[in-house]
C-alpha positions in Angstrom: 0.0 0.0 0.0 1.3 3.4 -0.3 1.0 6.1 2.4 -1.9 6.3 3.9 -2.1 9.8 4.4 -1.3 10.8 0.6 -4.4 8.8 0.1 -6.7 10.3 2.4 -5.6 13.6 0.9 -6.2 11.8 -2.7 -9.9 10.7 -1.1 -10.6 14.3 -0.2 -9.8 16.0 -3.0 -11.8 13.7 -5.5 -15.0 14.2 -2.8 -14.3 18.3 -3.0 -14.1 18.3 -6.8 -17.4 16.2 -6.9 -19.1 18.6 -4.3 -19.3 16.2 -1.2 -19.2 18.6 1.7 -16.3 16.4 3.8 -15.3 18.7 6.5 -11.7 20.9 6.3 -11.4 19.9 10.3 -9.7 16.4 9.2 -6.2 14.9 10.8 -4.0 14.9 7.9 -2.6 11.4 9.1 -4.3 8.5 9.1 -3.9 6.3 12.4 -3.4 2.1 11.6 -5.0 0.0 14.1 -3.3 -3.2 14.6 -6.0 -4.5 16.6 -9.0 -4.0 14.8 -10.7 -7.7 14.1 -14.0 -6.9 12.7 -13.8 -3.6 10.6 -11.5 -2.0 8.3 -12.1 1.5 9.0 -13.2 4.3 11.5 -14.1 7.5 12.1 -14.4 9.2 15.1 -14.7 13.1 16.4 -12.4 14.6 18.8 -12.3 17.8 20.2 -13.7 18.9 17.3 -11.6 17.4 14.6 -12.4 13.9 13.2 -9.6 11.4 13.2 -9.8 8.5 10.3 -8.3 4.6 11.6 -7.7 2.2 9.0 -7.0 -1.8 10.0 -3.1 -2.6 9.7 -4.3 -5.0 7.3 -4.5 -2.2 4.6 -1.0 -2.6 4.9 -0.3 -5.2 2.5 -3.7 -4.9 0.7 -4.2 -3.1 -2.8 -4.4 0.6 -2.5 -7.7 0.6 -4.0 -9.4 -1.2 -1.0 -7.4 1.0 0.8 -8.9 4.2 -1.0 -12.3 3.4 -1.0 -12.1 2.3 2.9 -11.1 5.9 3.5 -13.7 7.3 1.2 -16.3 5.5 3.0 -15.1 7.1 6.2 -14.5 10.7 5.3 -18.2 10.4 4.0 -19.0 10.3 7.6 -17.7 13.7 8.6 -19.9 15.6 6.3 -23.0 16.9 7.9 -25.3 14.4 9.2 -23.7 11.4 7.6 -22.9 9.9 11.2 -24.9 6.5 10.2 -25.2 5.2 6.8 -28.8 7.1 5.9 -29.8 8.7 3.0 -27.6 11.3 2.6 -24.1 9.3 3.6 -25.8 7.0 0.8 -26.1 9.5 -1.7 -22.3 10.8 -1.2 -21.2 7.2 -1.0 -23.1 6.6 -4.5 -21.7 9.6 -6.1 -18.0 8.4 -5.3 -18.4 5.7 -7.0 -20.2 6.2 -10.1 -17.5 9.1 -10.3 -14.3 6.9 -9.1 -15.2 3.5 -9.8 -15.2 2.7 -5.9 -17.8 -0.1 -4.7 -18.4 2.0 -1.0 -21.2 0.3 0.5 -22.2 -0.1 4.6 -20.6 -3.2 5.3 -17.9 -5.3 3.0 -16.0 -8.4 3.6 -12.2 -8.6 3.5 -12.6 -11.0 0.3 -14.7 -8.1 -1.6 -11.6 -5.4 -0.3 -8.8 -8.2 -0.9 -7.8 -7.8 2.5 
């Protein structure tokens, strides 16, 4: 995989040039969690900032599982896309007819090659 955090900034600025309202109060680097056993990814708000964790496993995957994991969790800091509803599903939905990602709620670590 390549760096993780020229990716998320990859994953940004395709959702920005598309007009997916991701917020500008991101942490530039991407934490790897080496004990994460059932999800790839995570998104999670502190002190006002959101802070993006990918599974170590991303490590040795392709980088396009890798991508589209962190697309699917930037989605989550624009405005009420907390959950998966409607609107993270429309954002979700535009990145990929626009990128070619699959991002869905859930995906297995055969769909991601992980």
């Amino acid at each position: 995989m390549n760096n993780p955090d020229l990716l998320l900034q990859i994953v940004l600025a395709q959702a920005r040039s598309i007009g997916i309202p991701v917020s500008h109060q991101i942490d530039p680097h991407v934490r790897m969690n080496r004990r994460a056993a059932t999800r790839f990814g995570c998104c999670m708000k502190r002190q006002g900032r959101f802070i993006i964790e990918l599974s170590e496993r991303f490590l040795l995957s392709e980088e396009i599982a890798c991508r589209q994991t962190l697309a699917h969790e930037v989605l989550h800091t624009c405005p009420n896309c907390q959950n998966h509803q409607a609107r993270w599903r429309s954002y979700a939905m535009a990145m990929n007819d626009h990128f070619g990602y699959s991002i869905r709620r859930t995906q297995s670590g055969e769909e991601l090659g992980v």
